[in-house]
C-alpha positions as CSV (number, residue, x, y, z in Angstrom):
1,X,14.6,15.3,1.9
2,X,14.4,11.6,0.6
3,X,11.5,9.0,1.9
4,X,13.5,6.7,4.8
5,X,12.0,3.3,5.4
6,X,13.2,1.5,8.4
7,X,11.7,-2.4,8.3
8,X,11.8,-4.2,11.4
9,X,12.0,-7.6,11.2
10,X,13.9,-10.9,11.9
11,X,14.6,-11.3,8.4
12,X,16.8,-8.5,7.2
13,X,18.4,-10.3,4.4
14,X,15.2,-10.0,2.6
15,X,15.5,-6.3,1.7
16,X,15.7,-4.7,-0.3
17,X,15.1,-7.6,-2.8
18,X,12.7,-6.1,-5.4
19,X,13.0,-2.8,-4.5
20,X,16.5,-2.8,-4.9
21,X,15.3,-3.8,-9.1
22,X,13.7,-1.4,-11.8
23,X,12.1,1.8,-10.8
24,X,12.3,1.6,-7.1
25,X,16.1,0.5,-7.5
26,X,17.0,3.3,-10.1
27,X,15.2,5.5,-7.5
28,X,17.2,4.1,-4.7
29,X,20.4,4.6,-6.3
30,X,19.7,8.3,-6.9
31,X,19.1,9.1,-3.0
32,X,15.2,9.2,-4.0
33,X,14.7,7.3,-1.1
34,X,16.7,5.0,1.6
35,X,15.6,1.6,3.4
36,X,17.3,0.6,7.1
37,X,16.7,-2.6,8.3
38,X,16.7,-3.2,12.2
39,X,16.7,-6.9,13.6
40,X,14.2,-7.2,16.1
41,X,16.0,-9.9,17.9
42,X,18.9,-7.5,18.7
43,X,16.5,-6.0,21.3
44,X,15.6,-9.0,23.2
45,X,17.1,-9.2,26.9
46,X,18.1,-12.4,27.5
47,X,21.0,-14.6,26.3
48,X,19.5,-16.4,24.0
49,X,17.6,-13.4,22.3
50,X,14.0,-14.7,22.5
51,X,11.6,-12.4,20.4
52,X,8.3,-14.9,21.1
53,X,6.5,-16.3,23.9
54,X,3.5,-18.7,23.8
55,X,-0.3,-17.5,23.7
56,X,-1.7,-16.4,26.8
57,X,-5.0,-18.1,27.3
58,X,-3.5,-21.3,25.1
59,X,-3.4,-22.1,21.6
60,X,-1.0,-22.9,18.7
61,X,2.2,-21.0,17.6
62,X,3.5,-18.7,19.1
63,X,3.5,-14.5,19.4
64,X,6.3,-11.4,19.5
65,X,6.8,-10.3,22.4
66,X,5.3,-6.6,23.3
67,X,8.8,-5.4,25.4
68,X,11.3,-6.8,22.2
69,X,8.8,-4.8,20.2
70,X,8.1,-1.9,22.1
71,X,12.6,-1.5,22.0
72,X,12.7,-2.2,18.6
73,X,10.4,0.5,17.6
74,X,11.8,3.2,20.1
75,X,15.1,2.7,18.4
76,X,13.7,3.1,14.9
77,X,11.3,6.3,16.4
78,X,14.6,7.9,17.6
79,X,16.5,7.7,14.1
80,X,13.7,8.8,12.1
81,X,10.9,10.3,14.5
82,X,8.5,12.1,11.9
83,X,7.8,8.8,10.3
84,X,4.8,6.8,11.4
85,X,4.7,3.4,12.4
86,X,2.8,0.8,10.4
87,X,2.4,-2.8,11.4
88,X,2.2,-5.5,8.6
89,X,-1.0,-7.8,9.5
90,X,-4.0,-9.2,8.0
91,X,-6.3,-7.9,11.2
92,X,-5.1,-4.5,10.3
93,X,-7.3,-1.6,8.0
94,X,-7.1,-2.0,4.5
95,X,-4.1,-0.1,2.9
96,X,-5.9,2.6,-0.1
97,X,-4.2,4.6,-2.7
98,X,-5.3,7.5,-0.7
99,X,-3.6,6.5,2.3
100,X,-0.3,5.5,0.1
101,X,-0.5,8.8,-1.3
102,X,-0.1,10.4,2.4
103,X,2.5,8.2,3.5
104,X,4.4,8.9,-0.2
105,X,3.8,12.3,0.9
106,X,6.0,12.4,4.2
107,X,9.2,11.8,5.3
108,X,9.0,7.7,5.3
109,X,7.7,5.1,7.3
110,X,8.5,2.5,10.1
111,X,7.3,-0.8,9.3
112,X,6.6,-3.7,11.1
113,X,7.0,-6.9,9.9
114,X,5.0,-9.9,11.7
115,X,6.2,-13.6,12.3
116,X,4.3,-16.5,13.9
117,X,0.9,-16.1,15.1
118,X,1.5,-12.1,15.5
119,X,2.0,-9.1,17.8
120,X,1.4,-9.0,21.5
121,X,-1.7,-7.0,21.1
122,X,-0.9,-4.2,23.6
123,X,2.1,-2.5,21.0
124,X,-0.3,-0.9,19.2
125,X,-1.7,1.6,21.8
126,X,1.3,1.3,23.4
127,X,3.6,2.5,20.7
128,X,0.7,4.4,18.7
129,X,1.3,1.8,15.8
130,X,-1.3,1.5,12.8
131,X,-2.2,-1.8,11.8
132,X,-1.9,-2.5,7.8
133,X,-3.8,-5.3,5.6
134,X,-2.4,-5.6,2.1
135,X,-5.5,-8.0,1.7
136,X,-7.7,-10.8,2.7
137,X,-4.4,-13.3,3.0
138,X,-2.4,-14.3,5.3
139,X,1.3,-14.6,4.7
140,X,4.1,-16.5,6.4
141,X,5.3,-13.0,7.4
142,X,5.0,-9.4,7.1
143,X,8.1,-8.9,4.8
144,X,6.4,-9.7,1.4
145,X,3.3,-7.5,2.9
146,X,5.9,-4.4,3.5
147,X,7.6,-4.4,0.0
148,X,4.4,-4.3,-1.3
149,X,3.6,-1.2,0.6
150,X,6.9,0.3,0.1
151,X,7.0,-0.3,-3.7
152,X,3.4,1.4,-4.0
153,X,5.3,4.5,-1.9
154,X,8.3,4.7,-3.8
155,X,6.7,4.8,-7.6
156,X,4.6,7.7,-6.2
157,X,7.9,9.9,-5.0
158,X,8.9,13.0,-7.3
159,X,10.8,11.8,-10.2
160,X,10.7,8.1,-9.8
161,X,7.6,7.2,-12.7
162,X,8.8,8.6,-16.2
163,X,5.3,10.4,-17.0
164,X,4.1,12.5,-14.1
165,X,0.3,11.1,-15.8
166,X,1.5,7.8,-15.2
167,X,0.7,7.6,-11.4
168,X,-2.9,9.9,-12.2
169,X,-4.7,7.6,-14.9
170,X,-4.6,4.9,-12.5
171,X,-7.0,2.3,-10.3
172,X,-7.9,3.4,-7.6
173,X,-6.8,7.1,-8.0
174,X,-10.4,8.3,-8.8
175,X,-12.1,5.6,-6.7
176,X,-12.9,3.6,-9.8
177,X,-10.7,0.9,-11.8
178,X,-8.5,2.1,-14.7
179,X,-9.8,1.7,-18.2
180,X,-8.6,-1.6,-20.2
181,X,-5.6,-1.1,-22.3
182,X,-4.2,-2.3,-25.6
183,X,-1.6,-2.0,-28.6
184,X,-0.1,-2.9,-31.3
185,X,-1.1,-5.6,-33.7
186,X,-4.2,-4.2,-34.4
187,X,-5.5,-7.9,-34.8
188,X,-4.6,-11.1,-32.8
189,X,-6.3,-14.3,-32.9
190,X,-9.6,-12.5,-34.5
191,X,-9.5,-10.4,-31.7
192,X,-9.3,-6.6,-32.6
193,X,-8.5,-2.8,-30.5
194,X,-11.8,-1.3,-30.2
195,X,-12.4,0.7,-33.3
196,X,-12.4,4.2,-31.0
197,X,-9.4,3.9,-29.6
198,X,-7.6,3.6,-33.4
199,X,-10.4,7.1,-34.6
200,X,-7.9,9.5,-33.1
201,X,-11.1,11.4,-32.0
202,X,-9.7,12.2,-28.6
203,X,-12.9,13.6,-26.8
204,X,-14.5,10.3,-27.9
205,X,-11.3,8.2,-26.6
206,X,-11.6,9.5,-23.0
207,X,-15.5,8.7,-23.1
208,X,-15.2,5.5,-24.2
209,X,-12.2,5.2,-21.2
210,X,-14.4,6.7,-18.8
211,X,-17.4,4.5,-19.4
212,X,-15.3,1.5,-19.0
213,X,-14.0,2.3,-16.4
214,X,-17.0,2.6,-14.8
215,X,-18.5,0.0,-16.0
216,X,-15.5,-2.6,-15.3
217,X,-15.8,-1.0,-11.3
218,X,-19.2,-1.7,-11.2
219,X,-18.9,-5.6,-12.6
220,X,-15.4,-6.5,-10.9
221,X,-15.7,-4.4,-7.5
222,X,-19.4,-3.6,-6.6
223,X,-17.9,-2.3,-3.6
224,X,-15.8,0.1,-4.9
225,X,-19.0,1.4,-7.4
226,X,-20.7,1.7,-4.3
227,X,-18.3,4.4,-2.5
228,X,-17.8,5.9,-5.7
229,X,-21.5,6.7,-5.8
230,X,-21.6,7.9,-2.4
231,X,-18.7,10.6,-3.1
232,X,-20.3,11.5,-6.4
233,X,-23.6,12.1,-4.4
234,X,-21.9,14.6,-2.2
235,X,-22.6,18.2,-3.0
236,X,-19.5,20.6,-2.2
237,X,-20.7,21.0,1.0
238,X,-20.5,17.2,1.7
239,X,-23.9,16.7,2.5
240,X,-25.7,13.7,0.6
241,X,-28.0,14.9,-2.4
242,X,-30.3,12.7,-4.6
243,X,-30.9,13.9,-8.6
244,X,-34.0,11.3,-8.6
245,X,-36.9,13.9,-9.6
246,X,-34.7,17.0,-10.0
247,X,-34.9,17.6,-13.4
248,X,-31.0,17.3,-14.2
Protein backbone atom coordinates (compact mmCIF):
# COMPACT_ATOMS: atom_id res chain seq x y z
CA UNK A 1 0.00 0.00 0.00
CA UNK A 2 1.45 3.48 -1.16
CA UNK A 3 1.50 6.76 1.30
CA UNK A 4 -1.81 9.03 0.02
CA UNK A 5 -1.61 12.66 0.84
CA UNK A 6 -4.67 14.59 0.37
CA UNK A 7 -3.78 18.64 0.77
CA UNK A 8 -6.69 20.87 1.33
CA UNK A 9 -6.32 24.03 0.28
CA UNK A 10 -7.45 26.96 -1.93
CA UNK A 11 -4.48 26.73 -3.88
CA UNK A 12 -4.38 23.43 -5.66
CA UNK A 13 -2.23 24.51 -8.50
CA UNK A 14 0.57 24.62 -6.18
CA UNK A 15 1.07 20.80 -5.83
CA UNK A 16 2.73 18.89 -6.39
CA UNK A 17 5.50 21.53 -7.37
CA UNK A 18 8.72 20.16 -5.85
CA UNK A 19 7.52 17.05 -5.02
CA UNK A 20 6.63 16.33 -8.34
CA UNK A 21 11.01 16.86 -8.94
CA UNK A 22 13.93 14.54 -7.86
CA UNK A 23 13.41 11.86 -5.35
CA UNK A 24 9.94 12.51 -4.28
CA UNK A 25 8.96 12.81 -8.12
CA UNK A 26 10.88 9.53 -9.22
CA UNK A 27 9.00 8.15 -6.14
CA UNK A 28 5.78 9.51 -7.33
CA UNK A 29 6.03 8.18 -10.65
CA UNK A 30 6.69 4.59 -9.32
CA UNK A 31 3.25 4.49 -7.22
CA UNK A 32 5.54 4.96 -4.06
CA UNK A 33 3.17 7.32 -2.99
CA UNK A 34 0.04 9.60 -4.39
CA UNK A 35 -0.94 13.30 -3.57
CA UNK A 36 -5.00 14.52 -3.98
CA UNK A 37 -5.68 17.88 -3.83
CA UNK A 38 -9.20 19.06 -2.54
CA UNK A 39 -10.30 22.81 -2.96
CA UNK A 40 -11.70 23.89 0.11
CA UNK A 41 -13.92 26.51 -1.50
CA UNK A 42 -15.85 23.67 -3.25
CA UNK A 43 -17.49 23.01 0.16
CA UNK A 44 -18.71 26.46 0.98
CA UNK A 45 -22.62 26.82 0.85
CA UNK A 46 -23.37 29.79 -0.57
CA UNK A 47 -23.23 31.19 -4.16
CA UNK A 48 -20.44 32.93 -4.05
CA UNK A 49 -18.31 30.18 -2.17
CA UNK A 50 -17.08 32.10 0.79
CA UNK A 51 -14.36 30.12 2.78
CA UNK A 52 -13.66 33.27 5.49
CA UNK A 53 -15.45 35.37 7.77
CA UNK A 54 -14.16 38.24 9.89
CA UNK A 55 -12.65 37.81 13.62
CA UNK A 56 -15.16 37.46 16.22
CA UNK A 57 -14.25 39.80 18.98
CA UNK A 58 -12.57 42.31 16.13
CA UNK A 59 -9.35 42.55 14.64
CA UNK A 60 -7.48 42.50 11.22
CA UNK A 61 -7.78 39.82 8.34
CA UNK A 62 -9.85 37.61 8.25
CA UNK A 63 -10.31 33.53 9.36
CA UNK A 64 -11.65 30.02 7.58
CA UNK A 65 -14.55 29.29 8.30
CA UNK A 66 -15.05 26.04 10.89
CA UNK A 67 -18.37 24.57 8.73
CA UNK A 68 -16.25 24.95 5.03
CA UNK A 69 -13.64 23.19 7.07
CA UNK A 70 -15.24 20.78 9.00
CA UNK A 71 -16.84 19.51 5.03
CA UNK A 72 -13.73 19.72 3.53
CA UNK A 73 -12.16 17.41 5.89
CA UNK A 74 -15.13 14.83 6.17
CA UNK A 75 -14.70 14.49 2.40
CA UNK A 76 -10.98 13.89 2.57
CA UNK A 77 -11.66 11.39 5.95
CA UNK A 78 -14.14 9.41 3.76
CA UNK A 79 -11.53 8.73 0.81
CA UNK A 80 -8.77 7.98 2.91
CA UNK A 81 -10.00 7.33 6.65
CA UNK A 82 -6.82 5.75 8.29
CA UNK A 83 -4.91 8.80 7.62
CA UNK A 84 -4.66 11.50 10.29
CA UNK A 85 -5.38 14.99 9.94
CA UNK A 86 -2.64 17.59 10.30
CA UNK A 87 -3.19 21.28 10.22
CA UNK A 88 -0.39 23.53 8.76
CA UNK A 89 0.12 26.51 11.50
CA UNK A 90 2.76 28.28 13.37
CA UNK A 91 0.54 27.91 16.89
CA UNK A 92 0.74 24.25 16.28
CA UNK A 93 3.56 21.53 18.13
CA UNK A 94 6.66 21.39 16.57
CA UNK A 95 6.98 18.75 13.76
CA UNK A 96 10.27 16.07 14.96
CA UNK A 97 11.88 13.39 12.94
CA UNK A 98 10.31 11.07 15.28
CA UNK A 99 6.97 12.16 14.58
CA UNK A 100 7.81 12.13 10.64
CA UNK A 101 8.97 8.86 11.06
CA UNK A 102 5.34 7.65 12.36
CA UNK A 103 3.41 9.49 9.85
CA UNK A 104 6.10 7.90 7.04
CA UNK A 105 5.07 4.88 8.74
CA UNK A 106 1.27 4.83 7.87
CA UNK A 107 -0.93 4.96 5.28
CA UNK A 108 -0.60 8.94 4.51
CA UNK A 109 -1.86 12.02 5.77
CA UNK A 110 -4.57 14.78 5.48
CA UNK A 111 -3.26 18.09 5.47
CA UNK A 112 -4.46 21.35 6.12
CA UNK A 113 -3.34 24.18 4.55
CA UNK A 114 -4.00 27.68 6.34
CA UNK A 115 -4.84 31.18 4.64
CA UNK A 116 -5.39 34.52 6.19
CA UNK A 117 -5.27 34.99 9.77
CA UNK A 118 -6.10 31.02 10.34
CA UNK A 119 -8.64 28.33 11.38
CA UNK A 120 -11.78 28.89 13.21
CA UNK A 121 -10.35 27.50 16.35
CA UNK A 122 -13.19 24.96 17.16
CA UNK A 123 -12.02 22.43 13.89
CA UNK A 124 -9.52 21.03 15.90
CA UNK A 125 -11.56 19.28 18.62
CA UNK A 126 -14.11 19.16 16.39
CA UNK A 127 -12.55 17.20 13.65
CA UNK A 128 -9.76 15.64 15.99
CA UNK A 129 -7.09 17.65 13.85
CA UNK A 130 -3.35 18.05 15.05
CA UNK A 131 -1.88 21.26 14.77
CA UNK A 132 1.70 21.33 12.90
CA UNK A 133 4.63 24.14 13.27
CA UNK A 134 7.40 23.67 10.61
CA UNK A 135 9.07 26.50 12.80
CA UNK A 136 9.10 29.80 14.50
CA UNK A 137 7.71 31.63 11.03
CA UNK A 138 4.88 32.56 9.78
CA UNK A 139 4.11 32.01 6.16
CA UNK A 140 1.58 33.55 3.77
CA UNK A 141 0.06 30.11 3.81
CA UNK A 142 0.23 26.55 4.80
CA UNK A 143 1.17 25.16 1.34
CA UNK A 144 5.00 25.85 1.47
CA UNK A 145 4.64 24.45 5.32
CA UNK A 146 2.91 21.02 3.88
CA UNK A 147 5.46 20.21 1.10
CA UNK A 148 7.93 20.54 3.62
CA UNK A 149 6.22 18.02 5.72
CA UNK A 150 5.35 15.86 2.86
CA UNK A 151 8.89 15.85 1.32
CA UNK A 152 10.42 14.88 4.93
CA UNK A 153 7.61 11.79 4.59
CA UNK A 154 8.27 10.71 1.26
CA UNK A 155 12.31 10.40 1.40
CA UNK A 156 11.68 8.18 4.41
CA UNK A 157 9.17 5.61 2.36
CA UNK A 158 10.77 2.08 1.37
CA UNK A 159 12.83 2.46 -1.64
CA UNK A 160 12.74 6.18 -2.27
CA UNK A 161 16.57 7.23 -0.64
CA UNK A 162 19.31 5.17 -2.67
CA UNK A 163 21.21 3.93 0.64
CA UNK A 164 18.91 2.57 3.21
CA UNK A 165 21.91 4.36 5.77
CA UNK A 166 21.12 7.44 4.18
CA UNK A 167 17.98 8.36 6.18
CA UNK A 168 19.93 6.68 9.70
CA UNK A 169 23.19 8.90 9.85
CA UNK A 170 21.14 11.81 9.95
CA UNK A 171 20.17 15.16 12.31
CA UNK A 172 17.85 14.64 14.33
CA UNK A 173 17.60 10.78 14.08
CA UNK A 174 19.63 10.20 17.29
CA UNK A 175 18.49 13.38 18.98
CA UNK A 176 21.80 15.09 18.07
CA UNK A 177 22.99 16.98 14.79
CA UNK A 178 24.80 14.97 12.06
CA UNK A 179 28.51 15.15 11.87
CA UNK A 180 30.09 17.81 9.36
CA UNK A 181 30.89 16.48 6.01
CA UNK A 182 33.53 16.92 3.34
CA UNK A 183 35.32 15.71 0.00
CA UNK A 184 37.27 15.90 -2.58
CA UNK A 185 40.02 18.40 -3.05
CA UNK A 186 41.79 17.52 -0.23
CA UNK A 187 42.84 21.36 0.01
CA UNK A 188 40.79 24.51 -0.91
CA UNK A 189 41.74 27.90 -0.15
CA UNK A 190 44.38 26.58 2.69
CA UNK A 191 41.58 24.96 4.15
CA UNK A 192 42.10 21.13 4.45
CA UNK A 193 39.69 17.57 5.33
CA UNK A 194 40.51 16.78 8.83
CA UNK A 195 43.53 14.51 8.72
CA UNK A 196 41.18 11.48 10.37
CA UNK A 197 38.72 11.32 8.06
CA UNK A 198 41.64 10.72 5.02
CA UNK A 199 43.56 7.75 7.95
CA UNK A 200 41.14 5.10 6.77
CA UNK A 201 41.21 4.05 10.45
CA UNK A 202 37.53 3.50 10.59
CA UNK A 203 36.94 3.02 14.41
CA UNK A 204 38.74 6.38 14.81
CA UNK A 205 36.49 7.93 11.84
CA UNK A 206 33.15 7.28 13.68
CA UNK A 207 34.74 8.79 16.96
CA UNK A 208 35.83 11.69 15.56
CA UNK A 209 31.96 11.83 13.89
CA UNK A 210 30.49 11.05 17.01
CA UNK A 211 32.32 13.71 19.05
CA UNK A 212 31.27 16.33 16.60
CA UNK A 213 28.35 15.60 16.53
CA UNK A 214 27.99 16.17 19.81
CA UNK A 215 29.83 18.79 20.22
CA UNK A 216 28.17 20.87 17.09
CA UNK A 217 24.53 19.92 19.10
CA UNK A 218 25.77 21.20 22.12
CA UNK A 219 27.18 24.75 20.50
CA UNK A 220 24.34 25.22 17.70
CA UNK A 221 21.16 23.73 19.57
CA UNK A 222 21.64 23.80 23.48
CA UNK A 223 18.25 22.62 23.47
CA UNK A 224 18.55 19.74 21.65
CA UNK A 225 21.94 18.67 23.98
CA UNK A 226 19.68 19.15 26.68
CA UNK A 227 16.98 16.40 25.78
CA UNK A 228 19.73 14.32 24.58
CA UNK A 229 21.15 14.27 28.06
CA UNK A 230 17.96 13.62 29.60
CA UNK A 231 17.30 10.33 27.37
CA UNK A 232 20.94 9.30 27.84
CA UNK A 233 20.27 9.60 31.73
CA UNK A 234 17.42 7.18 31.54
CA UNK A 235 18.20 3.67 32.68
CA UNK A 236 16.16 0.93 30.69
CA UNK A 237 13.64 1.15 33.00
CA UNK A 238 13.12 4.89 32.20
CA UNK A 239 13.75 6.17 35.47
CA UNK A 240 16.38 9.20 35.75
CA UNK A 241 19.93 8.08 37.03
CA UNK A 242 22.94 10.35 37.86
CA UNK A 243 26.74 8.77 37.27
CA UNK A 244 28.05 11.79 39.46
CA UNK A 245 29.96 9.72 42.40
CA UNK A 246 29.31 6.23 40.94
CA UNK A 247 32.50 5.27 40.07
CA UNK A 248 31.81 4.65 36.14
Amino acid sequence: MSFAATVLTLYPEMFPGPLGISLAGRALEAGAWSIDTVQIRDFASDKHRTVDDTPAGGGAGMVLKVDVLAAAIDHARAVNPGAPVLAMTPRGRPLTQARVRELAAGPGAIVLCGRFEGFDERIFEGRDVEEVSVGDIVLSGGEPAAIMLLDACIRLLPGVMGAASSGVEESFENGLLEYPHFTRPVEWEGRTIPEVLRSGDHAKIAAWRKRRGEDDTRLRRPDLWERHGDVRGQSASGARHDDEGTGT
